[in-house]
Legacy VTK file of the C-alpha trace (Angstrom):
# vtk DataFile Version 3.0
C-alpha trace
ASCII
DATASET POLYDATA
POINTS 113 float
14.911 43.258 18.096
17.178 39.910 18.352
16.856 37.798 15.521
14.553 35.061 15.829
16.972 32.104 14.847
19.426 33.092 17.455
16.762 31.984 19.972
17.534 28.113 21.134
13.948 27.400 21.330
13.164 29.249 17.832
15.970 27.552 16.126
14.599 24.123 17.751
11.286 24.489 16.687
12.371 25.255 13.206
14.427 22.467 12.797
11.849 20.311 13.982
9.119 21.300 11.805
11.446 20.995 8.541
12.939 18.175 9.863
9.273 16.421 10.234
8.363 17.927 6.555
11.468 16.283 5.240
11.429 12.527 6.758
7.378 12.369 7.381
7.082 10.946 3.766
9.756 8.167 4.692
7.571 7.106 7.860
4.618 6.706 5.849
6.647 4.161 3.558
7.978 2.174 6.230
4.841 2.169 7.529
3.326 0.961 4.300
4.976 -2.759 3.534
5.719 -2.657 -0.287
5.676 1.191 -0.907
8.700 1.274 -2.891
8.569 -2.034 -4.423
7.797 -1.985 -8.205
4.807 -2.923 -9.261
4.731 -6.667 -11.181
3.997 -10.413 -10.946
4.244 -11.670 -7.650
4.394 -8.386 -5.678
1.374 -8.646 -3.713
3.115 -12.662 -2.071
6.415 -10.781 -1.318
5.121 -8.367 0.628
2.880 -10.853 2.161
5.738 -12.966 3.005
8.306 -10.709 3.592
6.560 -7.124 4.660
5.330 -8.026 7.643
8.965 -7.934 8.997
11.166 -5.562 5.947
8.123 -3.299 5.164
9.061 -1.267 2.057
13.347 -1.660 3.376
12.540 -4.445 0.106
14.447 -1.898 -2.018
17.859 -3.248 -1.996
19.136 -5.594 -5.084
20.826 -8.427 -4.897
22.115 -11.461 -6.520
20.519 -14.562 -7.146
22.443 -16.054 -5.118
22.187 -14.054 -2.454
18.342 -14.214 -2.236
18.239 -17.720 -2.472
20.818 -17.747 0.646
18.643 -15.575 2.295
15.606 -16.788 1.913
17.383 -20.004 3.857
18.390 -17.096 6.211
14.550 -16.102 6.912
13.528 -19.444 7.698
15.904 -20.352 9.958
14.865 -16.738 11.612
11.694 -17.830 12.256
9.715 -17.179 8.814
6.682 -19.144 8.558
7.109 -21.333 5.833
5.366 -20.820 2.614
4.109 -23.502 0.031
6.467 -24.013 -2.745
4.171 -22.527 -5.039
4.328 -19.140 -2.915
8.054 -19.827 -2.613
8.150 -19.684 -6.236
6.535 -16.544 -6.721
8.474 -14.677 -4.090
11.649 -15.446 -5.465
10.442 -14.895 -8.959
9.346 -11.326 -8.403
12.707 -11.096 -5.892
15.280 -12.374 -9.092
13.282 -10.093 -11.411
12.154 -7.156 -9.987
15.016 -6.559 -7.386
18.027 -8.656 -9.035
21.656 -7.338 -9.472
22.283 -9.793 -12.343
19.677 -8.048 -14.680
17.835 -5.269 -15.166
14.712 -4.994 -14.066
11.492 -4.965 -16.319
9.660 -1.485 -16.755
7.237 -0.442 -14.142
3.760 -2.079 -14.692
0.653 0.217 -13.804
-0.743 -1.046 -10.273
-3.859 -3.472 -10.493
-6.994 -2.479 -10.414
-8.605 -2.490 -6.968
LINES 1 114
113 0 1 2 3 4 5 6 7 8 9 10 11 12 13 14 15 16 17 18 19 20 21 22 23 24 25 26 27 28 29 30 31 32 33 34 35 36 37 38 39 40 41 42 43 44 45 46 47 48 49 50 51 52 53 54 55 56 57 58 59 60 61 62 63 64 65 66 67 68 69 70 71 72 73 74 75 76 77 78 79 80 81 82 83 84 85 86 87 88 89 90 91 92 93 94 95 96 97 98 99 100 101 102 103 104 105 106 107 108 109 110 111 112
């Protein structure tokens, strides 16, 4: 009797189903905006804001700097603009939480729904 792996459709189907056991998780975050963002102050506005477009991609840390350029970037993208007072918050939580200039503060416990 062959072995079953040295079938081309055996082999496929294997791959696929560990493949799909391996990267399903990662689907469901980008699928959920703010998955992977830490929990804190002004998380709930920045994925407002920003998840409808970067979804949980909101990993990546940056400079001050850099997020204030890009947040010039986003608007001129198309971003609805936000009140200052939302603008505030976002880049609060972005400059804390996500920041290459500090580190960020210890993970908070999620609100209470």
């Amino acid at each position: 009797m062959p072995h079953l792996t040295r079938r081309p459709a055996v082999r496929l189907a294997l791959l696929l189903g560990v493949s799909a056991g391996l990267f399903a998780p990662l689907a469901f975050a980008q699928n959920d905006p703010g998955s992977l963002m830490p929990e804190g102050p002004g998380r709930a506005e920045t994925i407002a804001v920003c998840g409808g477009c970067h979804g949980s991609a909101m990993t990546s840390r940056r400079s001050d700097r850099v997020w204030d350029s890009l947040w010039s970037t986003m608007l001129a993208h198309g971003m609805e603009r936000p009140s200052a007072e939302i603008k505030e918050i976002v880049m609060t939580y972005l400059k804390t939480y996500l920041s290459t200039e500090r580190e960020p503060p210890a993970p908070q416990a999620p609100a209470p729904m």
